[in-house]
Each structure stands twice: as C-alpha cells, then as structure tokens.
C-alpha positions as CSV (number, residue, x, y, z in Angstrom):
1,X,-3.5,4.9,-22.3
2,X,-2.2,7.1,-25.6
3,X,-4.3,9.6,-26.3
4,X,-4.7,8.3,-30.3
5,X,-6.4,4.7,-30.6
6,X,-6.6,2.8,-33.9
7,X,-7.7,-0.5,-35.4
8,X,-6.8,-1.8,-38.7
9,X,-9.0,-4.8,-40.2
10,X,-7.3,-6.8,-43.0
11,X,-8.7,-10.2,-44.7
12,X,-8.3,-12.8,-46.8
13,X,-4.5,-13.0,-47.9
14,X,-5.0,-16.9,-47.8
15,X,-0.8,-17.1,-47.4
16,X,0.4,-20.8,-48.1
17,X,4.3,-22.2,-48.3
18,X,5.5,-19.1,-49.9
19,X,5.9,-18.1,-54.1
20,X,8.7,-20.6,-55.0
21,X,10.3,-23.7,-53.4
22,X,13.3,-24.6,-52.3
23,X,14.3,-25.6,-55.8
24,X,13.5,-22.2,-57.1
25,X,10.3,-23.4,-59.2
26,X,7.0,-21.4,-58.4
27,X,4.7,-23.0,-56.0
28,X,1.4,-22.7,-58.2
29,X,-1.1,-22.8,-55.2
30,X,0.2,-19.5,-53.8
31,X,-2.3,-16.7,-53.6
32,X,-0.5,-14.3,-51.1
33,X,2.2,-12.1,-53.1
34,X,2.9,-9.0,-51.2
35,X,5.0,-9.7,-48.1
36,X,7.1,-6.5,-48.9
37,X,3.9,-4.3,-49.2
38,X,2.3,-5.6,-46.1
39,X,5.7,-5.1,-43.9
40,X,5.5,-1.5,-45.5
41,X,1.9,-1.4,-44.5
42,X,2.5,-2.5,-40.9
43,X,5.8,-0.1,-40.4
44,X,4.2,2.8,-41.6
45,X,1.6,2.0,-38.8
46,X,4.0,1.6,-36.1
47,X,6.1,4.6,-36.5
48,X,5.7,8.2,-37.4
49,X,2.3,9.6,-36.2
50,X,1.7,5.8,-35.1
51,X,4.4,5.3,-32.9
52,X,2.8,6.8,-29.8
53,X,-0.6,5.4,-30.4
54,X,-2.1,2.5,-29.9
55,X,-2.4,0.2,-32.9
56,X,-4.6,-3.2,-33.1
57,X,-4.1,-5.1,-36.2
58,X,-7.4,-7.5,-36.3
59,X,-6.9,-10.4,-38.9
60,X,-10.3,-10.9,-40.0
61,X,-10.1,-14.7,-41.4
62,X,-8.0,-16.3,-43.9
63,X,-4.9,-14.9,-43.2
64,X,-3.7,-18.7,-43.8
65,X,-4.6,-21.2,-46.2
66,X,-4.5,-24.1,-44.3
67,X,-6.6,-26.4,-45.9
68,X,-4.5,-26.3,-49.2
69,X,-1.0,-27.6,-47.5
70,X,-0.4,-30.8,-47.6
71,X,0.5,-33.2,-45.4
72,X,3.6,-35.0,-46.3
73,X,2.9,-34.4,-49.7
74,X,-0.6,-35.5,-49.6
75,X,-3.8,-33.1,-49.8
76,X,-6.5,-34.8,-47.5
77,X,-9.0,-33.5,-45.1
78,X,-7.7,-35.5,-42.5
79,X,-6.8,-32.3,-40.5
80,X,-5.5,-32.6,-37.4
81,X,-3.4,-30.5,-34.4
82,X,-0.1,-31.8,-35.4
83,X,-0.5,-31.2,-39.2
84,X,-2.1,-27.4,-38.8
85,X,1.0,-26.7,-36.4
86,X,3.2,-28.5,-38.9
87,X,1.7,-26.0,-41.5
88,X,2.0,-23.2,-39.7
89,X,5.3,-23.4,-39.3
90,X,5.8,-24.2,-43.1
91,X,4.0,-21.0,-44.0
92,X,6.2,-18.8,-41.5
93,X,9.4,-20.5,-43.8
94,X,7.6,-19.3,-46.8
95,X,6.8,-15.9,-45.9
96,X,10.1,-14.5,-43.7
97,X,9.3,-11.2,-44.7
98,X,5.6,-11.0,-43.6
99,X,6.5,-12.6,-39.9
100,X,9.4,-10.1,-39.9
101,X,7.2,-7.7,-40.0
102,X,4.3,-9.0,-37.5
103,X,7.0,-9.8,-34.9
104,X,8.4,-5.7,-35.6
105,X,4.4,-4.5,-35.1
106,X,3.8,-6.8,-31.9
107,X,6.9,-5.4,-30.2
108,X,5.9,-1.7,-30.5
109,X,4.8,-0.1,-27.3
110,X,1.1,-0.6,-27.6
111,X,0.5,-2.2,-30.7
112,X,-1.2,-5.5,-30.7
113,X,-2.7,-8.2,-33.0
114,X,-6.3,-10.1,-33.3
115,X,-7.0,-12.9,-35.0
116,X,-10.7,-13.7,-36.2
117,X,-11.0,-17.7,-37.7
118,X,-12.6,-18.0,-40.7
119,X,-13.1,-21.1,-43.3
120,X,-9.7,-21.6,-45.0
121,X,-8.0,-21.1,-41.5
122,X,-10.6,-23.3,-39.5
123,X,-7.6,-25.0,-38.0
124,X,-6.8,-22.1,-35.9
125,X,-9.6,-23.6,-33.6
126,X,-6.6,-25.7,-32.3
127,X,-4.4,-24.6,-29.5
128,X,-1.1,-25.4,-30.7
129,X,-1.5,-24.0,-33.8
130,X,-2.6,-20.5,-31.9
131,X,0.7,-21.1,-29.6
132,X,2.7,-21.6,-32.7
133,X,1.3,-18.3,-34.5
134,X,2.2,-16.2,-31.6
135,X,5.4,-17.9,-31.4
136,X,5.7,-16.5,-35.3
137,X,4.8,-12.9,-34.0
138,X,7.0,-12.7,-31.1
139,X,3.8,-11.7,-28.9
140,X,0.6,-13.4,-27.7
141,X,-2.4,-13.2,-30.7
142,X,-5.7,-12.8,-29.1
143,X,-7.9,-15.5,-30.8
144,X,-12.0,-15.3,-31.6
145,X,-13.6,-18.2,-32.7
146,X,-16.2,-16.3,-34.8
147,X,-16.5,-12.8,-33.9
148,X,-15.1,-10.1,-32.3
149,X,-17.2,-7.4,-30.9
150,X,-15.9,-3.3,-28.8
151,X,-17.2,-0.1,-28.9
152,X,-20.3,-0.7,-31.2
153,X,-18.6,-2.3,-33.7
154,X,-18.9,-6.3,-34.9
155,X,-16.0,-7.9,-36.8
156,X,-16.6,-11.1,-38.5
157,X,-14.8,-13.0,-41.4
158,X,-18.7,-14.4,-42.8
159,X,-18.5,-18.1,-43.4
160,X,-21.1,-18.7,-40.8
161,X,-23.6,-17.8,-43.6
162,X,-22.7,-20.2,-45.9
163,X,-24.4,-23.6,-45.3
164,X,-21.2,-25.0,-47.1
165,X,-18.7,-23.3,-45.3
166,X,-19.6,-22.8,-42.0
167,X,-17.7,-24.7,-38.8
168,X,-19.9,-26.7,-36.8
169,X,-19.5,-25.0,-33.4
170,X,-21.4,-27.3,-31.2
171,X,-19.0,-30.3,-32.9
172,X,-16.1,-28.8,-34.2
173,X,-13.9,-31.8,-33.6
174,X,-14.4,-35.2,-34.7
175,X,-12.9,-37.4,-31.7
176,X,-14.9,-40.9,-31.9
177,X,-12.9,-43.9,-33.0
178,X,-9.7,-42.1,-33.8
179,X,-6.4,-41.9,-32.5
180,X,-6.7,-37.5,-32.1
181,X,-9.1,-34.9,-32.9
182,X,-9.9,-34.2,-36.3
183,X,-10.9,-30.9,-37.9
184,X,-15.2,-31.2,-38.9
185,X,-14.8,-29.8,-41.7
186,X,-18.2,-28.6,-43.9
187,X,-18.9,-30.0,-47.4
188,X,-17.2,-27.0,-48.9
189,X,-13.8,-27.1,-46.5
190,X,-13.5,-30.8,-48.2
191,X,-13.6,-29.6,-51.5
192,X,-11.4,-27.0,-51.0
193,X,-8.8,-29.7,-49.1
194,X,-9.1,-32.4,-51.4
195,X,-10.5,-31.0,-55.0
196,X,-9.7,-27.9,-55.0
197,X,-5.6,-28.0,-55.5
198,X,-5.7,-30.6,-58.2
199,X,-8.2,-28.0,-59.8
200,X,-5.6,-24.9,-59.4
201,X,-2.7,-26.9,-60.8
202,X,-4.4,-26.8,-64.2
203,X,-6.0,-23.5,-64.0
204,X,-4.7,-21.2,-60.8
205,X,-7.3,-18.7,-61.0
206,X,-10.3,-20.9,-60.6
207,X,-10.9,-19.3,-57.5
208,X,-9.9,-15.9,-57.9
209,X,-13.3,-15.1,-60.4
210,X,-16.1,-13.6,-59.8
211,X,-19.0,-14.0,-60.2
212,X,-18.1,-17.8,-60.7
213,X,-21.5,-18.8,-62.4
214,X,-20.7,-16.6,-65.1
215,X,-16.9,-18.3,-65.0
216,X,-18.9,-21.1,-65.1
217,X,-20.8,-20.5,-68.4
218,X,-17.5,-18.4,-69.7
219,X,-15.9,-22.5,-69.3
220,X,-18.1,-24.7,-71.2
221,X,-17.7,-22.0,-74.1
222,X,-14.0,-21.1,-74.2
223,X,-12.5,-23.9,-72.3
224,X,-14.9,-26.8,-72.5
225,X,-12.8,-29.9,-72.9
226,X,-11.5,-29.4,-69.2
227,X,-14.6,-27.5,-68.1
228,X,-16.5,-30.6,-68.7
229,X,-13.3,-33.4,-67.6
230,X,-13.8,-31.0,-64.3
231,X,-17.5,-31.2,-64.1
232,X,-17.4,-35.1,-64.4
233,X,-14.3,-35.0,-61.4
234,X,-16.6,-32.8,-59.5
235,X,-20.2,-34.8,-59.7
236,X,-17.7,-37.5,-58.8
237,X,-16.5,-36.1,-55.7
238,X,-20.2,-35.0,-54.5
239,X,-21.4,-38.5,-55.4
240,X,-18.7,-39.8,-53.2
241,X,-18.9,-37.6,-50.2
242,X,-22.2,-37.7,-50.1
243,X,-22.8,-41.6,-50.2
244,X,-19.1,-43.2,-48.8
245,X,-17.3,-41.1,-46.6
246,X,-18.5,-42.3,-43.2
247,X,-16.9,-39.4,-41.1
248,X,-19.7,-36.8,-42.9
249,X,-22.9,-37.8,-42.5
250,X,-25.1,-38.7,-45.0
251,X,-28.1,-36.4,-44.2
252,X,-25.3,-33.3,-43.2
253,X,-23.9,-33.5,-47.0
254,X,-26.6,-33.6,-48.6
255,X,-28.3,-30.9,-47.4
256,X,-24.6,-29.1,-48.0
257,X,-24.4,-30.2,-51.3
258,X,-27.9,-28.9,-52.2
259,X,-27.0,-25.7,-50.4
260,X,-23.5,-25.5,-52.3
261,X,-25.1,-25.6,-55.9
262,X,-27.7,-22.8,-54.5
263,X,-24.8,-20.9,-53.2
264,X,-22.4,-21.0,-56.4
265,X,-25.8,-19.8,-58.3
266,X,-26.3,-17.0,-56.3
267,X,-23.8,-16.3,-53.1
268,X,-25.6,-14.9,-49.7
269,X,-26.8,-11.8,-49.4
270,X,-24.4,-10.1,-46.6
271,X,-26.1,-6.7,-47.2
272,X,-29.0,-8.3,-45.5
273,X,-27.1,-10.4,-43.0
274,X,-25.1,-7.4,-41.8
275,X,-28.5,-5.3,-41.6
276,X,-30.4,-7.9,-39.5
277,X,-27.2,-7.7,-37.0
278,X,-27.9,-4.3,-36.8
279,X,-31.0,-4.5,-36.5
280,X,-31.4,-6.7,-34.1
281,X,-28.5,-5.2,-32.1
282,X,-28.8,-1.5,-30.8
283,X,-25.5,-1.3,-29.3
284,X,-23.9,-2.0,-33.0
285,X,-23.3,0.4,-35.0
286,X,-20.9,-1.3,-37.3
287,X,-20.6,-4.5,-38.9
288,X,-17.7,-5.7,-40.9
289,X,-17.3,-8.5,-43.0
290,X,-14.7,-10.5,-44.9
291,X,-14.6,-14.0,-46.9
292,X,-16.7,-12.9,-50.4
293,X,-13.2,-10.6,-51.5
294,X,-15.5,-8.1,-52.4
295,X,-14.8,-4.6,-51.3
296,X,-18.6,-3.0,-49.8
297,X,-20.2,-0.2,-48.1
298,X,-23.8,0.0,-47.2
299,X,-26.0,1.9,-45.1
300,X,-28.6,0.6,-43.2
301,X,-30.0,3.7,-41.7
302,X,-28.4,7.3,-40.5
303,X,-25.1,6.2,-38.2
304,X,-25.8,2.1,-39.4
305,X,-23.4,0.9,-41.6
306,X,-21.8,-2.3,-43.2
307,X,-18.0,-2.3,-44.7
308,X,-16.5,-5.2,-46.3
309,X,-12.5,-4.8,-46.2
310,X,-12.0,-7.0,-49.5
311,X,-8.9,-9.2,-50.0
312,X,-5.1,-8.8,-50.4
313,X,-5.6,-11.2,-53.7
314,X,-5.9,-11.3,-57.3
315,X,-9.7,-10.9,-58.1
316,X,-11.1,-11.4,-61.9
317,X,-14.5,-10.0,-62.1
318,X,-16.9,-10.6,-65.6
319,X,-19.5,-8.3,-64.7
320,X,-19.5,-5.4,-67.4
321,X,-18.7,-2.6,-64.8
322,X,-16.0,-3.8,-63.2
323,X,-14.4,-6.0,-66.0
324,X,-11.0,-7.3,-65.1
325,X,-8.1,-8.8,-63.5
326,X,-7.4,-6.1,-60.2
327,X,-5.3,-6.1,-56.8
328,X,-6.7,-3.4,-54.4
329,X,-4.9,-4.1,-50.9
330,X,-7.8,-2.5,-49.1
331,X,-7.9,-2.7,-45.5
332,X,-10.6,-1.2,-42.9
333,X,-9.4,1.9,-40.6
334,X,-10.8,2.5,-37.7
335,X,-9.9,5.7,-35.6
336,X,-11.6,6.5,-32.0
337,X,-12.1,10.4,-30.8
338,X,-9.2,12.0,-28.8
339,X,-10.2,11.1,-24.8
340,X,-10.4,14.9,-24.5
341,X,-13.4,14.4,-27.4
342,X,-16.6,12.3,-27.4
343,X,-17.9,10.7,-29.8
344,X,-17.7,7.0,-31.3
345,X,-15.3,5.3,-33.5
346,X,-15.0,6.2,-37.2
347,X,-14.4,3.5,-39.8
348,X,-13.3,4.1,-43.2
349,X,-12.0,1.6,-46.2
350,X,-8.4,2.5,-47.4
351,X,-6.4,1.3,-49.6
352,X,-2.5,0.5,-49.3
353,X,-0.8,2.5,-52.1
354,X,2.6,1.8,-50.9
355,X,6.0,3.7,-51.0
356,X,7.9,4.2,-54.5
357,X,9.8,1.3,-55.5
358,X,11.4,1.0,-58.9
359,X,10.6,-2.3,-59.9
360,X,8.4,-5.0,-58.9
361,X,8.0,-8.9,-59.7
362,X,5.6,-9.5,-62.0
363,X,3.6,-12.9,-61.3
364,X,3.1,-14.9,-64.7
C-alpha cells in the first residue's frame, strides 16, 4: 500500500449532452462547463507528488443530469434502463474531454473512482447504466446507493432529507403492469423531468438561484408576466400529478406536494441533519454533504465536524452578503497520516484555481 493516501469528494456538476450540438447551436439546458478544468483538476492529482499515492475520486451525486435528457426528443418521467443507458452514453459524446480525463485517472497505479447516487442521477440505481459508466472510465466505478461510509468519515449527496426528493428505497422500481422497470421517481424528480426543461428554455438560471423564495418574490416584481404564466403552468402540473397520474399515488403526492411548498419556503436544515449523524454515531467523525450547492463548514463539538463540498455550477445568490452570480470549483480533500504516523484522516474544502490559460469561453 503507498505510503500517501487521499480522497477527493466533488458534487453536483449535473453534466448533460454537452454545451453545443451537433449543429453548432448552444444546448440551453447545459449546466456543466468546465471539462478542461476538471481534466486539469484530475491530472494534477494523478502525477507529480500524486503519482505514487493512492488517489480515490468519490463522486458525491449529480455528476449527471439524467432526468433532463430526453428520450427521443421527448422529456417524460417515464425513466427506464434502456433510456438512462441511452443517456449515458449521449453525455460521454457531449463531454469527450471530461471522460478523457476519468479514463487517464482510473488507469494510474492506485487511483480509483466512487460514485455516490443522488436525485438528478437516480438512474444510476440501474445496472446497465453503472456498466455503461465504467465502460466510460475505462475501469470498474464502485457504486453506493446512498452513502458511503471508511475511517470515521460519512459521505452522502443529501436528497434523502428532502420529502420531495428522496428515492423510495424499499420501492425504487415501478414494475406492475409494465413492459420494464420504471424509475419511482419522487414528486420533485417529476418536476424536474417534465417542468423543469420547458422552464430553463425561457429562463436558464431558474435553478441556479439561491435562496429561490427570494427569486421568487424578485419574479413577480421584475419579471411578472412570465412569473405568473409560470405559476399558472406550475399549480397546473401539481393539480395534475396529484389527482391523474395513476403511477404516483394519490396520498404519496400529496403529502410531497405539501412538503415541496414547505421546502422551497425554507430548505432543510443539514447543519442539524449532519449533527444528529454524529451524534448518534461515535465512530463518525465526519460528515459530508452535497445536493444544496452551498459550500459549509460546521462544528459540532471538538474533532466533530460537517463539510459541504458545493458545486462545479453557476450559483446566483440574493442574500446581501454574498450578492452575485459566482463559480467556485470547490472540492473536499481528504488526506490520511503517513502509516509510519497515527492519527485520523484530515478533511479540508479546496478550491480548484487551475493552471494559467490565456483565454477562456465566456458562456452568454
């Protein structure tokens, strides 16, 4: 075993078909612009002072979008094996240079990849798709369902706090009366699949503000004539879920729906989540998060602490402090003690700075 040991824990990058099309035009539901500075990010990791050590790249959740490709040019939530392996291997067309660069990592002596599921990546729950990503990265991905837990620390993307979000482990196929498994997806997965894209056509950051009830009120004032139109399409969409569609049960979306309005209001509290997991688990030390985009560090008590890694993406905040449009490509870095050393693993929250380029795509 190499003497040096490291784990780096990246989120949300939410990659779909690439930035432009085949016909050159820009693909308006990408979020994921910085394939070059990732492969940077993963050779700098692999050679150098890295090359002799041994290297885990976790992907905590969200690394693809999957529920905003569509299926033979449809958006639906109609998600099935075939169509999360078909979209799979669209995103690996749109992003060469990211998969490049996984492939380069995963063949290093001693450097490996994780992959934590989280909400937008739900299909991952599938086998083929899992067979098809480490296909993509020229080495076997080890998958986790929900969490991934060594040496005192607890990795987890976070939608499993989110009555709207969270998978539905006991049932996470639907199976009865249909021709193959179909993904479960919560209340909030279906808005995401089926709302959601028309939503980002018109306005593409939508989902990149925070915090989105101030967005919200920001809306009716500035843009109201489509904040409203939206609002209507949106009551629409509950009232239809929640009374129609027979594959989501009546009682199940309702209580979602309820839980949805509470959660836009005022999101979970994952200081308190991450504390009762220490708290209620001696042998943790460490928990870290994903899914809110929202870089964090808290301390529980003395040698108890919670780290969330943020995201890869654009984020617009409207509180007064931190007013602005910001990418931070923040990442968690985990190094263990020398084996000549004791001691427990250290974590820390970096951020990717890059090598000197002289120009760089600006994204309109």
């Amino acid at each position: 075993m190499p003497d040096r040991r490291y784990k780096l824990v990246v989120s949300d990058f939410h990659l779909g078909k690439g930035r432009y099309f085949k016909d050159g035009t820009q693909n308006i539901l990408e979020d994921f612009f910085y394939d070059r500075e990732f492969a940077e990010f993963l050779t700098y990791h692999r050679t150098g002072s890295f090359a002799d050590a041994e290297v885990e790249l976790v992907l905590n959740g969200d690394i693809l979008n999957l529920l905003q490709i569509d299926t033979w040019g449809i958006h639906t939530h109609t998600i099935t094996e075939r169509s999360v392996t078909r979209a799979i291997h669209r995103i690996v067309a749109g992003h060469p240079e990211f998969f490049q660069a996984l492939r380069r990592f995963a063949a290093a002596p001693n450097h490996s990849i994780s992959y934590v599921v989280g909400n937008h990546d739900v299909g991952m729950m599938f086998d083929l798709p899992r067979k098809a990503f480490s296909e993509a990265c020229g080495a076997e991905v080890r998958f986790y369902d929900v969490c991934y837990q060594f040496d005192g620390v607890y990795i987890e993307h976070g939608q499993q706090y989110e009555r709207f979000a969270q998978t539905d482990l006991r049932r996470p196929f639907i199976t009865k009366g249909l021709p193959e498994p179909v993904l479960n997806l919560p209340w909030g997965s279906l808005f995401v699949a089926v709302m959601l894209p028309g939503i980002k056509q018109a306005r593409p950051h939508v989902d990149k503000v925070r915090p989105f009830q101030t967005f919200i009120i920001w809306t009716l004032i500035h843009d109201p004539f489509w904040g409203f139109k939206t609002l209507l399409k949106i009551a629409k969409f509950i009232f239809d879920t929640a009374l129609f569609h027979r594959r989501f049960q009546i009682g199940q979306s309702v209580r979602a729906t309820l839980g949805l309005i509470k959660e836009i209001t005022l999101y979970p509290n994952y200081d308190r989540i991450a504390f009762k997991i220490l708290e209620d688990n001696p042998d943790i030390h460490t928990v870290i998060f994903g899914h809110t985009h929202i870089l964090r560090y808290r301390q529980w008590r003395e040698g108890k602490e919670y780290f969330n890694e943020g995201s890869w993406n654009e984020v617009t905040s409207l509180a007064i402090s931190e007013y602005g449009t910001r990418t931070r490509l923040t990442y968690g870095f985990i190094e263990y003690p020398l084996q000549s050393e004791s001691g427990r693993p250290k974590v820390k929250i970096k951020e990717w700075k890059g090598v000197w380029k002289p120009e760089m795509e600006i994204q309109l």
